[in-house]
GUTOR-41585 format. One line per 3 residues: their letters; for each residue x, y, z of N, C-alpha, C. Coordinates in pm, 1 decimal. Layout:
<recs>
a	X:Y:Z:X:Y:Z:X:Y:Z  ...
</recs>
This chain:
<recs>
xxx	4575.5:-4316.8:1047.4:4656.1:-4208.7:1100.5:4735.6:-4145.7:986.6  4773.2:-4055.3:1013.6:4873.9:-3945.0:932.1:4983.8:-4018.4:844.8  5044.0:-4126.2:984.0:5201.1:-4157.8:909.2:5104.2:-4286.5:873.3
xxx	5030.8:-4360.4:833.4:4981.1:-4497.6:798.9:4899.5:-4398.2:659.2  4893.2:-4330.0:644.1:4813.1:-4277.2:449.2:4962.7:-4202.9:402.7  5039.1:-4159.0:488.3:5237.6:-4142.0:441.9:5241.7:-4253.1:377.3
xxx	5264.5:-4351.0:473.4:5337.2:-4481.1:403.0:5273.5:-4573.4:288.5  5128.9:-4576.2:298.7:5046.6:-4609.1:203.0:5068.5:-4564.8:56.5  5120.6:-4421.2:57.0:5114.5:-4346.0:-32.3:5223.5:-4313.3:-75.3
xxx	5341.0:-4335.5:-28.5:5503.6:-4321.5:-94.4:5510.3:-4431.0:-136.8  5436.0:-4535.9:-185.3:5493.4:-4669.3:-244.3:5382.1:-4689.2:-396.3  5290.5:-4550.1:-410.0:5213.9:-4564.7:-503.8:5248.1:-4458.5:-565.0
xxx	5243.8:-4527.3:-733.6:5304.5:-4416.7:-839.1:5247.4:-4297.5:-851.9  5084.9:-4273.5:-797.9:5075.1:-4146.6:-818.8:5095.1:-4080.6:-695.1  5145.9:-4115.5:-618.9:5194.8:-4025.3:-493.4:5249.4:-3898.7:-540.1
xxx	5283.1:-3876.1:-646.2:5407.6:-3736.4:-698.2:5323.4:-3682.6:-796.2  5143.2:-3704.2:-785.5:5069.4:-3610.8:-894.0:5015.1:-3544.3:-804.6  4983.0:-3415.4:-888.8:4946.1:-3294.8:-758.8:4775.9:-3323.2:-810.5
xxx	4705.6:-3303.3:-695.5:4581.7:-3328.0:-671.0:4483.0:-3176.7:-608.3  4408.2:-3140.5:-676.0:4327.7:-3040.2:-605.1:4329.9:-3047.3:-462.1  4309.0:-2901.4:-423.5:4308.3:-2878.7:-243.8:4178.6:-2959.4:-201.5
xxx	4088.8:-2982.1:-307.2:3957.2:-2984.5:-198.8:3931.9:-3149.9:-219.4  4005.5:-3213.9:-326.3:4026.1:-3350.1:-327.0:4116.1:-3425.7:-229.8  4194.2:-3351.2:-182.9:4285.9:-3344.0:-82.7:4250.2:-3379.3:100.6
xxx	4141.7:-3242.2:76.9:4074.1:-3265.1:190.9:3951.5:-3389.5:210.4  3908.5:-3353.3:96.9:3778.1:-3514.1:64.1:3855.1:-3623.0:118.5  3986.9:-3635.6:63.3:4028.6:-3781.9:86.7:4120.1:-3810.4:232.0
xxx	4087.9:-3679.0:306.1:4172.1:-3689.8:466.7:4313.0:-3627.9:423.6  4390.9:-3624.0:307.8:4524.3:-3522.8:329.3:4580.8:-3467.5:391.5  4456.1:-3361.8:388.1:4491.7:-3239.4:473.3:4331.6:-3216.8:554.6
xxx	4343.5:-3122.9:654.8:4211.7:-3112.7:753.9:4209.7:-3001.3:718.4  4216.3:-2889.8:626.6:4178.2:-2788.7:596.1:4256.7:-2728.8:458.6  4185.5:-2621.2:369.0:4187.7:-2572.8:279.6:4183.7:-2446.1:282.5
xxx	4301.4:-2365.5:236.8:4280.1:-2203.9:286.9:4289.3:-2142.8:128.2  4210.8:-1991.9:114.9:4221.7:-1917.0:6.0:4306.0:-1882.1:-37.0  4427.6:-1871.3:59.7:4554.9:-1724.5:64.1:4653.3:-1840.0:108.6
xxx	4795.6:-1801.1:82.6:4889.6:-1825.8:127.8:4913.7:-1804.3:234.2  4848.8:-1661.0:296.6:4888.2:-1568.7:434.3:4832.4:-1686.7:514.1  4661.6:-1711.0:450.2:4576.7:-1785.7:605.1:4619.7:-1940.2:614.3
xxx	4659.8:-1986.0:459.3:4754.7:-2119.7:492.0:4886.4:-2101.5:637.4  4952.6:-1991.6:556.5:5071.9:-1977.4:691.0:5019.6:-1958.3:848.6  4937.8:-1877.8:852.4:4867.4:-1843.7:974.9:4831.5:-1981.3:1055.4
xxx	4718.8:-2052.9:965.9:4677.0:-2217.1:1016.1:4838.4:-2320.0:1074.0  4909.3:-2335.6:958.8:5046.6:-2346.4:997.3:5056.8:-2312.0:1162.3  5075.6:-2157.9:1143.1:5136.6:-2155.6:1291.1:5088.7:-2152.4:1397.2
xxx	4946.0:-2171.4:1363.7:4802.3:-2258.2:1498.4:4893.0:-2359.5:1545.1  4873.3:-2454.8:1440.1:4934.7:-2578.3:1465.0:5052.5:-2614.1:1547.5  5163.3:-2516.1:1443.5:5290.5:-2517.5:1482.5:5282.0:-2463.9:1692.9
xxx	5200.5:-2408.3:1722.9:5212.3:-2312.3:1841.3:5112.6:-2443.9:1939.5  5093.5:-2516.3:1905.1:4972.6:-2649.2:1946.0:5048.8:-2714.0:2014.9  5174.1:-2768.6:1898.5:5265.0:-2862.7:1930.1:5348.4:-2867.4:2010.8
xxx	5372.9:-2700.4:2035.3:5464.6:-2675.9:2087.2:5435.3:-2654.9:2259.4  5296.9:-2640.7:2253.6:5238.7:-2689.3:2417.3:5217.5:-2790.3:2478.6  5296.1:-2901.8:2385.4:5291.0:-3025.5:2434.2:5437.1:-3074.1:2458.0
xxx	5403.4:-3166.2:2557.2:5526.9:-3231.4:2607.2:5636.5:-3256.7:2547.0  5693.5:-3181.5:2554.5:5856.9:-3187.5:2472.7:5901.6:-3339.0:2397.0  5934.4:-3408.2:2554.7:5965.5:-3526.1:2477.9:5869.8:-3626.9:2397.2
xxx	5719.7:-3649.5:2453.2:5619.2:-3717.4:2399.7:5641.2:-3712.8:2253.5  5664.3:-3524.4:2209.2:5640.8:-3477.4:2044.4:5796.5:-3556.8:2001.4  5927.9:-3534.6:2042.0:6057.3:-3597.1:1998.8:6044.7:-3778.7:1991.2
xxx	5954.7:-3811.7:2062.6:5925.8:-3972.1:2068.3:5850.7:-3961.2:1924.7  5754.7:-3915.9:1916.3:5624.9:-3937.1:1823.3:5737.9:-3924.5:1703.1  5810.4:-3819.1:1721.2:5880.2:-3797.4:1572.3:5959.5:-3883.7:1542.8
xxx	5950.5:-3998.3:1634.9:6089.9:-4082.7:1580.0:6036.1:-4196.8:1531.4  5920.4:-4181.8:1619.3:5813.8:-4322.1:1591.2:5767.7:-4296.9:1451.9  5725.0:-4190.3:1367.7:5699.3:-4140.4:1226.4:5826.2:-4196.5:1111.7
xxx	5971.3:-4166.9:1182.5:6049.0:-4139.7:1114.9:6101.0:-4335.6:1074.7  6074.9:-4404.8:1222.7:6077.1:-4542.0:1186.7:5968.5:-4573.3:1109.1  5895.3:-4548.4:1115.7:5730.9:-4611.2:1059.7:5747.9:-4622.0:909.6
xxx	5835.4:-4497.8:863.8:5832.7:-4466.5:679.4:5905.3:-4626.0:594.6  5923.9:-4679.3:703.9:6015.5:-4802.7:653.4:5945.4:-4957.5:610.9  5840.0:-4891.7:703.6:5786.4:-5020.2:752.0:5637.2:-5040.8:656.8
xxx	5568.3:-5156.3:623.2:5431.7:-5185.0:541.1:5310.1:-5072.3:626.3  5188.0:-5055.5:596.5:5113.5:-5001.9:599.9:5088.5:-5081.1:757.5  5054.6:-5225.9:749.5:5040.4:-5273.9:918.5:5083.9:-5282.3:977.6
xxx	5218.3:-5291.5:970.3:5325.7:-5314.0:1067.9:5377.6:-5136.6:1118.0  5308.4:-5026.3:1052.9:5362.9:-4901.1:1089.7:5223.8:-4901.9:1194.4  5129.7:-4951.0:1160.4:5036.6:-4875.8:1254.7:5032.3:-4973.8:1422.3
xxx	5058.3:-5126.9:1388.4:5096.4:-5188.9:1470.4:5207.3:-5153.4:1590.8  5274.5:-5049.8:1539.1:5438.6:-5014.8:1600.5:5393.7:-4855.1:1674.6  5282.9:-4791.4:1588.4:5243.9:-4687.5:1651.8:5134.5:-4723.7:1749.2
xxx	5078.6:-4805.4:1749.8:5014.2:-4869.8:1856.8:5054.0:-4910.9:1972.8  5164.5:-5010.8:1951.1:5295.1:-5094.9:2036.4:5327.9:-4958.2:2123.4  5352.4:-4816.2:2086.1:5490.1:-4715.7:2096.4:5381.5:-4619.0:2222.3
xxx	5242.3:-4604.8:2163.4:5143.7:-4535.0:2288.9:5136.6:-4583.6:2343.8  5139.9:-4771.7:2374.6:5059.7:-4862.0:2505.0:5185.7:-4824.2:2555.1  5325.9:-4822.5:2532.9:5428.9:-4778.5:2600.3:5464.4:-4641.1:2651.5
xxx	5420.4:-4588.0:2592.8:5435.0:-4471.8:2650.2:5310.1:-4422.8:2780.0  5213.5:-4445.0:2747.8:5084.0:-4417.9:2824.2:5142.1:-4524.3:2982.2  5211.3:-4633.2:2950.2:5259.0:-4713.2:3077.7:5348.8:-4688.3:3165.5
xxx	5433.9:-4609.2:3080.5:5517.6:-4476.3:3167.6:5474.1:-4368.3:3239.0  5362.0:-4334.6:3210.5:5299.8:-4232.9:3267.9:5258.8:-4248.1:3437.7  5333.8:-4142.7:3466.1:5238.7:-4174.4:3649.4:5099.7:-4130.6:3712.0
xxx	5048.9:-4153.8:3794.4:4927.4:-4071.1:3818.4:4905.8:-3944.0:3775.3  5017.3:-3878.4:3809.1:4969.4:-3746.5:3799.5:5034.3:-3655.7:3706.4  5108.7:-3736.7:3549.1:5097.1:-3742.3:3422.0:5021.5:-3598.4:3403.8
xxx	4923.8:-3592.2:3365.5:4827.3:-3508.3:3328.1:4786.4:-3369.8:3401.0  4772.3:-3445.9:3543.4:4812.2:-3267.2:3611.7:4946.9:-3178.2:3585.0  5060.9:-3287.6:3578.7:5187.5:-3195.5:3556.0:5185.1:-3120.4:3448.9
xxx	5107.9:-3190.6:3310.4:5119.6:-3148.2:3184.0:5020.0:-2949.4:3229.2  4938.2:-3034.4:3257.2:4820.9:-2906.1:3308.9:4929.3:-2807.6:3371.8  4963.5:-2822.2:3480.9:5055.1:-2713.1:3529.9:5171.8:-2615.6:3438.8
xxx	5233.4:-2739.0:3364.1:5336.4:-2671.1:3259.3:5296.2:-2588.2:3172.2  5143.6:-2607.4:3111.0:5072.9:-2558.0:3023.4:5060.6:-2396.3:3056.7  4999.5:-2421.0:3187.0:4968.6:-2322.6:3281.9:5064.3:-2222.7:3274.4
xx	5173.4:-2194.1:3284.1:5309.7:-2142.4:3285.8:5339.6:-2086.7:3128.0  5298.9:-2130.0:3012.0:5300.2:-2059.9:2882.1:5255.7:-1957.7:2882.0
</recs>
C-alpha cells in the first residue's frame, strides 16, 4: 500500500534523491506520469474530486490511520491498516453501501 512504501522509504537514505518520473512509476510511486504541469494539476484534481465523493468520515479515519502508521515498522503499519478496515467494514450496516450510493447520487 501507499503508506507501507511511505514508511519503507523515510527510513532509507536515499529517500531525499530525486528519481526520474518514469522510474517512479516503474517502481509503483506514483500511478501516472504527465508532460505538463497543467495535466499533472488537472490529474491532481481527478483525484482530489474522487476523494471527495467519498465518505467524509471513512477519508478523516484513513487519514489518521496514515498519520499513525508513519511511526510505526513497515509490518506493524500494514498490520494496523489491516486491524483499522476489519474495523471499520464491522461497523458498517446492511445498507452501508446503498446509503453511500444515494449520497453520491445527490453530488
Amino acid at each position: 500500500s501507499f503508506f507501507s512504501l511511505l514508511t519503507s522509504l523515510s527510513f532509507s537514505p536515499k529517500a531525499c534523491e530525486r528519481i526520474p518520473a518514469r522510474q517512479a512509476l516503474d517502481w509503483g510511486l506514483t500511478t501516472s506520469v504527465h508532460a505538463t504541469a497543467e495535466l499533472a494539476f488537472a490529474e491532481a484534481l481527478r483525484i482530489c474530486k474522487q476523494i471527495c465523493r467519498n465518505d467524509a468520515l471513512m477519508v478523516r479515519h484513513y487519514k489518521q490511520v496514515l498519520q499513525r502508521g508513519l511511526s510505526m515498522t513497515l509490518s506493524d503499519g500494514r498490520k494496523m491498516e489491516l486491524d483499522e478496515a476489519l474495523k471499520a467494514y464491522r461497523k458498517m450496516d446492511t445498507d452501508h453501501f446503498g446509503k453511500l450510493k444515494r449520497f453520491k447520487s445527490k453530488l
